[in-house]
N, C-alpha and C positions, 0 to 999 in steps of 0.2 A: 328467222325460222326457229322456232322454241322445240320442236323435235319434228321426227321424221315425217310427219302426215299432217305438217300445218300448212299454211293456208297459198303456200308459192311450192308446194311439193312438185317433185320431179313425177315422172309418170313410171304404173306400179305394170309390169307384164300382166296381170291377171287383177279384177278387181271380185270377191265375193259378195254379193250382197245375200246375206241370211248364214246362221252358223249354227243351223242342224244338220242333221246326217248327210245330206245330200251336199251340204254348203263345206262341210267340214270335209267331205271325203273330198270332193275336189279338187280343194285348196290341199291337204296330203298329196296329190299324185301330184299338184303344178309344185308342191314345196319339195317333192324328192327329182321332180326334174330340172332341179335348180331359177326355177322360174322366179322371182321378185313377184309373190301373192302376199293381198291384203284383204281377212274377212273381215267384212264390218254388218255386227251380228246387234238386233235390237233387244233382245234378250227376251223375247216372246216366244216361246216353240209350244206348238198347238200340243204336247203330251203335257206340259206343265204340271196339271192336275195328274196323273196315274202315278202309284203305286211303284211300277216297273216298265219296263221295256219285255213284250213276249214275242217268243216266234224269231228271235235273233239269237243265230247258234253261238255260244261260246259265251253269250250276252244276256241269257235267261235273266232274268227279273229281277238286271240291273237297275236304280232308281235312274230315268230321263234327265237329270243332273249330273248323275255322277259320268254318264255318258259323255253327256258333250265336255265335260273337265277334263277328263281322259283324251277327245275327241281333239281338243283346243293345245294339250299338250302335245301331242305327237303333230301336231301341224308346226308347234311354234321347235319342238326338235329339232325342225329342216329347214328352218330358219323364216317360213310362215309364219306372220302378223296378224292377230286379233285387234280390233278395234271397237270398243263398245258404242254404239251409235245409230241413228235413222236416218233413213236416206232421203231425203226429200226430194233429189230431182235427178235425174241423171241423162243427159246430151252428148252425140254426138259431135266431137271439136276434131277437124280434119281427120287422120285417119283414125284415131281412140273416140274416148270419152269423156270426161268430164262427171265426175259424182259429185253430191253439193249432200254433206250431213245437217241435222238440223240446230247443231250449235254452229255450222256458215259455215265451218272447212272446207274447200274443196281439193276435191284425189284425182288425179288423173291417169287412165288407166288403157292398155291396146286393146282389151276385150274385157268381158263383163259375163261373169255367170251366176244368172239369177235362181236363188233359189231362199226365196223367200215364205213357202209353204202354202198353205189355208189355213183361212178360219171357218168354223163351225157353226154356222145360224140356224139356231135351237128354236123348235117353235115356240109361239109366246102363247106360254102354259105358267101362272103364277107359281114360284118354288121348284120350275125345273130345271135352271139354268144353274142353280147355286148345288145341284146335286151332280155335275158336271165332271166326269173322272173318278166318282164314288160307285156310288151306288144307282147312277144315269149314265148306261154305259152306251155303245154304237156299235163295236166290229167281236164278232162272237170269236175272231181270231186275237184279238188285240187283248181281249178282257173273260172270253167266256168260260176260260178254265177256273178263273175265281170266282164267277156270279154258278159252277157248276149245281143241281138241284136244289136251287133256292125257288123260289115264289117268283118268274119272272113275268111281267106287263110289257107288251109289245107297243109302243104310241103311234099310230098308224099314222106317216105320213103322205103315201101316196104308194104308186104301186108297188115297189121295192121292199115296203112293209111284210108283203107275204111272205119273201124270201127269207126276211129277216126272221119272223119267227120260224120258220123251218128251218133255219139254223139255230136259233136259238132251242127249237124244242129237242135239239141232237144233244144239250147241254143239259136239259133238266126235263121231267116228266110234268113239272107242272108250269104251262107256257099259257097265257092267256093274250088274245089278239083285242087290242082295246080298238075298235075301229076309226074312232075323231071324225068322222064323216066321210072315209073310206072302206067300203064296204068290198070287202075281197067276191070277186066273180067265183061264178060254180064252181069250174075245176081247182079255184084255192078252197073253196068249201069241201068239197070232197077234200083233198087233202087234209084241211082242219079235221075232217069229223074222222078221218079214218089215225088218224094222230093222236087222238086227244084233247085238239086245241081251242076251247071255245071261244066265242067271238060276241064281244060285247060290246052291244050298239050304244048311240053317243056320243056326245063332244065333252072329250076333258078338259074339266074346270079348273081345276087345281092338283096341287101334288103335295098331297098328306105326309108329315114327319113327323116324329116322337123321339127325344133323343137322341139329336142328329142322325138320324135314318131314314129312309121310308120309310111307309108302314100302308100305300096302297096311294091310290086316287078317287080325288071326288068329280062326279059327270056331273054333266048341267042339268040331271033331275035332280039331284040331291044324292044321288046311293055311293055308296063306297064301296071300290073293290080293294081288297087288301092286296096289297103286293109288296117283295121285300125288296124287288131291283125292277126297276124300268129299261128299255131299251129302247130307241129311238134315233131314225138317221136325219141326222142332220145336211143342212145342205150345203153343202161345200164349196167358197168361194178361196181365188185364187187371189193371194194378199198382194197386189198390183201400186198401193199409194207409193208415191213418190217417182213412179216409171212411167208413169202417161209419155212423158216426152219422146220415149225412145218408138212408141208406134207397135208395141206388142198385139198381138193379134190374140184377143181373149175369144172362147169356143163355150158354147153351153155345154154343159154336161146332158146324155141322154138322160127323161123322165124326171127333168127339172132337179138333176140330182145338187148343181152349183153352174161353175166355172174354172177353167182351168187354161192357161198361158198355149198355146199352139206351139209344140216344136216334136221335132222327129225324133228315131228311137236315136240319134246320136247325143239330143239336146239343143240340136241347133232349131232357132228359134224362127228363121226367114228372115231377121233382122241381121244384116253381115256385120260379125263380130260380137252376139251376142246368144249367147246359149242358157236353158231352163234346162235345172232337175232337180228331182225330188217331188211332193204335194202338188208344188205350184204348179208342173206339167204334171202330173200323174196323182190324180185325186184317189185313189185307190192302193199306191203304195206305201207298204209300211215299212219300218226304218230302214229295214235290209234291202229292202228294192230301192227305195231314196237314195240308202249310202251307194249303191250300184252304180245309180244314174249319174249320182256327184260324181264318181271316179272315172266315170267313160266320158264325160262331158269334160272332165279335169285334163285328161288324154289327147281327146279330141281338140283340145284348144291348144296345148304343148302341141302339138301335131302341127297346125295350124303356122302356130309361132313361127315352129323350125323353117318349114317351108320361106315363112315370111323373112327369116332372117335371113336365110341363103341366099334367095335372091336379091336382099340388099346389098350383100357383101358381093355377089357378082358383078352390079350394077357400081360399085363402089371398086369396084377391081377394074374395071373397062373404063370408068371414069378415069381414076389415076394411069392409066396406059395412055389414055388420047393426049393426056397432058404435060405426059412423060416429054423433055426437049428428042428432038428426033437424034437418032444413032444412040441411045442410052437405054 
């Protein structure tokens, strides 16, 4: 064995798969309840591209790097393990599990907390995927204090679009609804017209840039609207590769918004012994809600533990009695 988590490893109390907020905070609560946690984080986390972290008190518009560095320390503090890696399978093997990374290691582990996030499937508009965390933004809480009274373009993807420009027009007076071949019903029209917000029909071709920026879009007649930020919700799938095995119960999101892992507000997943939090169950949380879910889920598996351990050492107390020679 060449170090701690090769290939005959012992089994870890807690195994992390994902090491953002939600994966990170987790592994904090199992590392200060002296628990033997191991995250094994693939080094993808969906903020990659922004600027900052907003909306996280104490955490204002820290860079999403120096977070999880910060994040990664205070885990490994409490004697919490980072491990850089992808998980490719993970199996139940009598009462744990079984994880298998994709340079072959395998970790074996009593419970398993998934928190692996989402990914973002942008619609396919040529040049708008590369504007991604810039100036193509999604959550008017996450980003809209710096796209504030700019030139904003709405890329309508389906019903939700409405909403979005209505939050986005609370950020800037010039809000433009590009419709893509959703056309917002009356009472968002009324809403648009009593707003400001015009609605302009068509399907976007492209996405116009000039020195690394936008500078608007082109519709499939030909015309260009100029715009200096685009907004657009992407649809949110829950990052699931390498878990098939385990039998997770994936949920569409309402109004085709993705997918997301099925588990209750504890994290528990329906699967015994395996808990979600963070994105992967809750496509809607931003880091502060993730980091929340990862600590109660963290919690709830120490919780878990304890129980499990007491009654072994009961079971192991009445064993050693039966065996005891009689009169001793």
């Amino acid at each position: 064995m060449t170090d701690h988590w090769g290939q005959q490893d012992g089994t870890a109390d807690a195994v992390v798969i994902g090491g953002g907020a939600a994966g990170l905070s987790g592994a904090l609560m199992l590392a200060r309840s002296r628990r033997d946690v191991l995250v094994i984080d693939a080094g993808s986390p969906r903020n990659a591209p922004a600027e900052g972290v907003h909306g996280l008190l104490g955490r204002e518009g820290m860079p999403p790097a120096e977070l999880l560095r910060t994040g990664r320390d205070e885990v490994r503090r409490y004697g919490g393990r980072i491990l850089d890696g992808e998980v490719t399978d993970a199996v139940r093997a009598g009462d744990g599990f079984v994880v298998t990374l994709n340079d072959g290691r395998t970790i074996g582990a009593r419970r398993l907390l998934v928190a692996t996030g989402l990914r973002d499937v942008l619609p396919d508009i040529p040049g708008l995927a590369d504007r991604w965390g810039r100036d193509l933004v999604h959550c008017p809480y996450c980003h809209g204090w710096e796209v504030r009274d700019r030139a904003i373009g709405v890329v309508a993807t389906g019903d939700g679009s409405v909403h979005q420009a209505l939050l986005f027009r609370q950020l800037s007076d010039d809000v433009v609804y590009l419709a893509n071949g959703h056309e917002p019903d009356d009472a968002a029209l009324a809403r648009f017209d009593a707003l400001g917000i015009p609605v302009v029909a068509g399907r976007v071709a492209t996405v116009e840039t000039a020195g690394d920026r936008i500078t608007g879009v082109r519709l499939d007649d030909g015309a260009v609207v100029a715009r200096d930020v685009l907004a657009v919700a992407s649809r949110m799938e829950a990052r699931t590769q390498g878990l098939a095995s385990l039998g997770l119960r994936s949920v569409e999101l309402p109004g085709g918004m993705g997918t997301s892992i099925q588990a209750d507000e504890f994290g528990r997943t329906g699967i015994p012994g395996v808990w979600a939090a963070g994105n992967v169950a809750d496509a809607k949380a931003q880091v502060g809600a993730a980091a929340a879910a990862g600590a109660l889920a963290g919690a709830q598996i120490n919780a878990e533990l304890v129980m499990e351990d007491a009654d072994r050492a009961v079971t192991l107390r009445r064993s050693a009695a039966a065996e005891a020679p009689a009169g001793r």
